[in-house]
N, C-alpha and C positions, 0 to 999 in steps of 0.2 A: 504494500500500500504506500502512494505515497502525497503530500501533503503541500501546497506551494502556500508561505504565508507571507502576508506583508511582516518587516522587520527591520529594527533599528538596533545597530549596535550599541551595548551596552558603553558611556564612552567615546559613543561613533567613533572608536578603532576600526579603520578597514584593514586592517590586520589578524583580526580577532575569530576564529573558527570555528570555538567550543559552541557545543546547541546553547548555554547556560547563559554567553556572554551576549546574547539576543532578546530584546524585547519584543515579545509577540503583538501583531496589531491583530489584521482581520486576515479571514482565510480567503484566498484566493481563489484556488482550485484543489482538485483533492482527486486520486483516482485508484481503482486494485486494479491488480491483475493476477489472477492466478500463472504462478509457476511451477507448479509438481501436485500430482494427485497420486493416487491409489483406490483401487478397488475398494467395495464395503468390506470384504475379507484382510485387507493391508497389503495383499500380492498385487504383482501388476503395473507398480508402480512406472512417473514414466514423465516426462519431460515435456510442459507445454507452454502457451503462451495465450491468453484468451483475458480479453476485459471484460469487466463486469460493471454494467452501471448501477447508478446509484438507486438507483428502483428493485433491481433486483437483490441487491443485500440488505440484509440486518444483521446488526451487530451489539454484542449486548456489553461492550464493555468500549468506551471512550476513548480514543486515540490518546488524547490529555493523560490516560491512567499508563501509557504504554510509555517504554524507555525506545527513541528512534535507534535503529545500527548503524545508521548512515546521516550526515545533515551537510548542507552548502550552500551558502550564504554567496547573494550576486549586491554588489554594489548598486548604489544609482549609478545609471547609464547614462541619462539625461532623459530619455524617457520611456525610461522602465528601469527595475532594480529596486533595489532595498529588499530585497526578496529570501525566505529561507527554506530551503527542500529539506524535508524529512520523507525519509525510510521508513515503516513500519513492518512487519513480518507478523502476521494473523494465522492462524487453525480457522480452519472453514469447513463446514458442513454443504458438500453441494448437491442439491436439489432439484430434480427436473420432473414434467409429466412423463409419466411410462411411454404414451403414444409420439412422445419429442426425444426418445432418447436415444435414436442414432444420430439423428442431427444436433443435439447438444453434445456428447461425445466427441462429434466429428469435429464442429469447430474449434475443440481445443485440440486435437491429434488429429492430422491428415493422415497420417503411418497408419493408423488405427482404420482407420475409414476405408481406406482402399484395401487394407490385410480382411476387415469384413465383406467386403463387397466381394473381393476375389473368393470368399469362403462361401458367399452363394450362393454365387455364379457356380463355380466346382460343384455346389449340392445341388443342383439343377434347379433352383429357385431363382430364375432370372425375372420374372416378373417381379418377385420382392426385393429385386436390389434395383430394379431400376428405378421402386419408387422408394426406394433409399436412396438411392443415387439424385434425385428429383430433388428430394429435399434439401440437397446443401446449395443449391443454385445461391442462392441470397446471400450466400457471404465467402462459398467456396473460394471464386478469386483471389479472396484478401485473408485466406485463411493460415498463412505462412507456410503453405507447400514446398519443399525442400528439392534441388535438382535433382538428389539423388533416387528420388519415387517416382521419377519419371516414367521406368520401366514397369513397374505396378501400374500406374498409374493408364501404360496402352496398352498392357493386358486386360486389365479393368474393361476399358471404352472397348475392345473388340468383341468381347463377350457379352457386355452387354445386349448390341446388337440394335442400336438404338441412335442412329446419327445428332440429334441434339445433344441430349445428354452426355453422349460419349464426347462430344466437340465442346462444354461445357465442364467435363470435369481436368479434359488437358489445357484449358484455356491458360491459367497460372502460369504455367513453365514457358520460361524463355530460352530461343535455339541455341544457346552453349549448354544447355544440360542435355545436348543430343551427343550421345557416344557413339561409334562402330558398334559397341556390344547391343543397342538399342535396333540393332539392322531389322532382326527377326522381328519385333515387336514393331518397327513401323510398316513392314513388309504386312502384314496381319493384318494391320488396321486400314491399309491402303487398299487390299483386295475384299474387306468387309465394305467400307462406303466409299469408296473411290480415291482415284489419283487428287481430282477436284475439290473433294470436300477435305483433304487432308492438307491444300493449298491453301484452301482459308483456315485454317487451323494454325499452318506455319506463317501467316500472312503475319497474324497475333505475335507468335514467336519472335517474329524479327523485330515488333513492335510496329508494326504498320508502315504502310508507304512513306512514311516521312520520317521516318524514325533515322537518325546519324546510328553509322558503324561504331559502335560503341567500342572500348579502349579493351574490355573484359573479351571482346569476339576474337582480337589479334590471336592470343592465342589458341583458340576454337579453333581458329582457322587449320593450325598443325598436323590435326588429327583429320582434316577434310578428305582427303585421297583417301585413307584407309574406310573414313563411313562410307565414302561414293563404292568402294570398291566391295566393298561388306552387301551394300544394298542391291547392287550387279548381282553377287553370290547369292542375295533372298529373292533373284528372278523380283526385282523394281528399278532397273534403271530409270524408268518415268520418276521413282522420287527422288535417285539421286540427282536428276536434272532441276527437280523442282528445287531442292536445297541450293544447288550451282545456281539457279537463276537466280534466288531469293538473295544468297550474298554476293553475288557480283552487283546486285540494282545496286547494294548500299558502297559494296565498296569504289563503286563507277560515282556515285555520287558524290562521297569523299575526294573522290580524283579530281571532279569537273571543279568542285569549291575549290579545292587549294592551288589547283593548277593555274586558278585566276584569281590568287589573292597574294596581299602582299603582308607584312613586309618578308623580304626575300629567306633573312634567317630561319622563321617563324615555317616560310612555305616549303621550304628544302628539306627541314627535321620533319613536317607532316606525311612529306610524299613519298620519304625515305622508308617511314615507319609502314606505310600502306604497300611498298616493295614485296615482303612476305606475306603476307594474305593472298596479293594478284599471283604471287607466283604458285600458291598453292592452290589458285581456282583452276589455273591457266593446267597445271601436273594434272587435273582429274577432268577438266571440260573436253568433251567428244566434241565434232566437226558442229553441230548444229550452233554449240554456244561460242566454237571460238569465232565463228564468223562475227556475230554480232560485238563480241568484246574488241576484235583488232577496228571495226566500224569507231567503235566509242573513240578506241587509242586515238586511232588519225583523225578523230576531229577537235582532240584538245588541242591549244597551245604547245610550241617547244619545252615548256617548263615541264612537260609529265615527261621529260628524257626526266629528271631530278627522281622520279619513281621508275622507272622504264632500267634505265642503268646498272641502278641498286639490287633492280631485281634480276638482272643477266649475271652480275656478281656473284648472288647470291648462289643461282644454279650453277656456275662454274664451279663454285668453290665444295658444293656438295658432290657433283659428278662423281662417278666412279670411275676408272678406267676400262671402256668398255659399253660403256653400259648405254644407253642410247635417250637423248635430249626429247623433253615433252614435245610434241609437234606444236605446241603453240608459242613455242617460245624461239622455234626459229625464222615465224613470223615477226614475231616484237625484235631480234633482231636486224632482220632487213628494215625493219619499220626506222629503227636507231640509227642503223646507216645510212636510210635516206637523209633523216635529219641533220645526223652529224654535218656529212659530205656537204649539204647546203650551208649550212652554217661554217665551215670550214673551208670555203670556196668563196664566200662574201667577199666582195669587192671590197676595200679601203676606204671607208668614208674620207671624201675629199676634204682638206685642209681647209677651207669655207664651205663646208656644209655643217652650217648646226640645227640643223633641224632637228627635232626629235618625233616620234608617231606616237600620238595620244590619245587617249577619247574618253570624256568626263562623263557626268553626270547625264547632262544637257541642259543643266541651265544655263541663264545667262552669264554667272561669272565662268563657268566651265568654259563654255565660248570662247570670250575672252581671253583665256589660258590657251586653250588649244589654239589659237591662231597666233601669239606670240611662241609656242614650242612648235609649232608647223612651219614657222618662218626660216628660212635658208639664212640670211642673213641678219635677222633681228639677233642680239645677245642677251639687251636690257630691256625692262619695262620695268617704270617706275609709274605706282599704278596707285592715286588717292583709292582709299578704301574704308568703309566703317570695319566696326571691330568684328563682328560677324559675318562679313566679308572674309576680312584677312583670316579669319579660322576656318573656313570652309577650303581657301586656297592653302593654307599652311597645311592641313588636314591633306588634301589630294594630291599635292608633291610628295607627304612624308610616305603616303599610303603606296604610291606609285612607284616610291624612289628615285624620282627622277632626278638626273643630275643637273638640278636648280637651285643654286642656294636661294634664299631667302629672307630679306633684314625687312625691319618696321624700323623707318626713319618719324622719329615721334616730333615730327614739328608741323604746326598748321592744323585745319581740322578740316576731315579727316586727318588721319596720320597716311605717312605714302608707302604701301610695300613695296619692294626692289624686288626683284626678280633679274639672277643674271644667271646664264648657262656656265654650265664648269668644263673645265679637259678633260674632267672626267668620265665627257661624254665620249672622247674618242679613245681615253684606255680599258674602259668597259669593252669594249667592241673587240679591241686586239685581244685581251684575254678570251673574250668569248672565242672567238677564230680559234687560240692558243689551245686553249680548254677541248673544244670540238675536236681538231685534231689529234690529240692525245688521248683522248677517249675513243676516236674511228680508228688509230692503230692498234688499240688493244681488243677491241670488239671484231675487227678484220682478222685478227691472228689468233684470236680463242673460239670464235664463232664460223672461223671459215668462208668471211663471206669477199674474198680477193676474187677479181674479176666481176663482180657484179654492179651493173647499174647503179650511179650515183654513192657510191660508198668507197671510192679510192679515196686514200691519204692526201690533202692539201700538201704542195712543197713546200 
């Protein structure tokens, strides 16, 4: 149980810890939860987590009569604090109607719940589990389902036999508690209610169309080949493809963001990190998906070489001697040669051309910007501006990187931003060339791609 009160240091030491050296005001908030139960027998015993409101308890003995095990005290914040948490630990007598007592069970142990329904199911009472099964709808979701019941959990729904229910008790689980060992069990459920309905099922998993490649999937991703290849062995390649298409949406998504975003340090660590994932979609995707993935590649930006590289790296360095490269990955390197070879062929920006290629927002100061860095000759623009101005344009240089310094000459009013092009616009460029080159000699002589269109070494 635990107790949030208003409270004043005894003192007002905010130093001070003990419950004692606290003046109690008014209570706050106040809440239980149960954490361990046991059978009416004492066996059984077992580990949960379940709130109880304040309607449903009674208690015959007064927190005030209780010594707390725990107490911590928040300062004022400015506004909020002065605040004191207590701990209490209660014996509790728990009470349910007979005709609610799987579904009160269940939502304090999902373990419990699914080891009952599977016990059923097995005794051929599948009508009585499935209106067992019915009744947890209301709170199952948020019921603290564990990834590891996963496997229970698509025995359960296949036995059922029952496509809602069954697509309502996997809802919870998200696609990193999918294992290879899980092959048999999706295999089952995929030929109970179909390829389709186990799509919107995983649709959930991945957290919906919109949902970002979350940091936890990276390494999911590891074990990707072995489930694809597991699911092949349970006769479903249709889900291993459903799985490939589901994390390739998010990890293409990932790609498209970073590959157009700056700043440079920030987008080069993102695209690096996303290198192993592609390369483990890329080891287990058949002909159908790699078409669409090499489409995605060639329509970012140069900057997905920053992901693209990392990941030819990455398969070189695993290779065995012997042993023969994913077919889709001797695509992505012709794809890297083209790039390279172009960008390592780039003519020499002429010694009066400072233009730079830009394209802003569209508004009107963006405008403005783009047509001083689209200028062959312009270097300055001293440019009166309010101050919301000047941070919109401060903002879209830093954002862009562009090699534009930019001062606020604070005299007059407005104040005047400057804007002057640096050399840096023409040492950026030689390193690139520099860069390009020394990455096409080492992708030409690991990847084998000499002789081939557009991808010889710059001299």
């Amino acid at each position: 149980m635990k107790e949030t009160w208003d409270a004043t240091p005894v003192g007002y030491d905010p130093c001070v810890g003990a419950d004692e050296d606290h003046e109690l005001g008014e209570l706050i908030d106040d809440e239980i939860t149960l954490g361990w139960w046991t059978g009416p027998d004492g066996a059984g015993g077992e580990q949960i987590s379940l709130y109880v409101h304040d309607y449903e308890s009674c208690s015959s003995t007064p927190s005030a009569d209780l010594k707390p095990y725990d107490s911590q005290y928040e300062g004022y914040m400015g506004n909020y604090g002065n605040t004191l948490d207590r701990w209490y630990r209660r014996a509790a007598v728990v009470v349910w109607p007979r005709e609610r007592a799987f579904a009160a069970r269940s939502e304090a142990g999902s373990r419990w719940a699914l080891e009952e329904l599977q016990a059923r199911i097995t005794k051929g009472d599948r009508d009585g589990a499935r209106a067992a099964a019915e009744s947890l709808a209301p709170f199952w979701k948020n019921s603290g389902v564990q990834p590891g019941q996963l496997g229970n959990a698509l025995r359960v729904a296949e036995g059922l036999q029952a496509p809602g229910t069954a697509a309502m008790l996997l809802e919870p689980f998200r696609i990193d508690a999918l294992t290879p060992e899980h092959a048999d069990d999706m295999a089952a459920v995929a030929r109970r209610y179909g390829v389709p309905w186990l799509g919107q099922v995983t649709e959930g998993w991945f957290g919906g169309a919109h949902n970002r490649f979350e940091e936890h999937r990276y390494g999911w991703t590891e074990r990707l080949s072995q489930l694809c290849a597991a699911l092949c062995s349970a006769r479903s390649p249709a889900v291993a493809q459903l799985l490939l298409t589901g994390v390739w949406a998010q990890v293409d998504g990932e790609l498209r963001l970073w590959a157009e975003s700056g700043p440079a340090e920030i987008r080069r660590a993102r695209l690096e990190r996303l290198s192993l994932p592609l390369l483990r979609i890329l080891e287990a995707a058949d002909t159908r998906l790699r078409g669409p993935i090499m489409a995605a590649l060639r329509s970012c930006p140069d900057t997905v070489l920053e992901c693209l590289l990392p990941m030819l790296r990455h398969a070189a360095r695993e290779q065995t001697e012997g042993e023969p490269r994913a077919a889709g990955l001797a695509a992505v390197a012709r794809e890297c040669g083209d790039r390279l070879g172009a960008l390592a062929r780039r003519a020499p920006r002429a010694a009066d051309d400072w233009s730079v290629a830009w394209a802003g927002c569209g508004c009107e100061l963006c405008g403005t910007l783009g047509a001083f860095l689209g200028s062959r000759s312009r270097r300055t623009l001293e440019w009166p501006l309010a101050k919301d101005g000047r941070r919109h344009v401060h903002s879209r240089i830093d954002t862009a990187e562009l090699s534009v310094d930019h001062q606020t000459r604070r005299q007059g009013r407005p104040y005047t931003l400057v804007l002057t092009k640096t050399e840096e616009l023409f040492s950026r460029e030689r390193a690139t060339r520099r860069q390009a080159g020394a990455a096409l000699t080492w992708l030409v002589s690991t990847w084998n791609l000499s002789g081939e269109a557009g991808v010889e070494p710059s001299p």
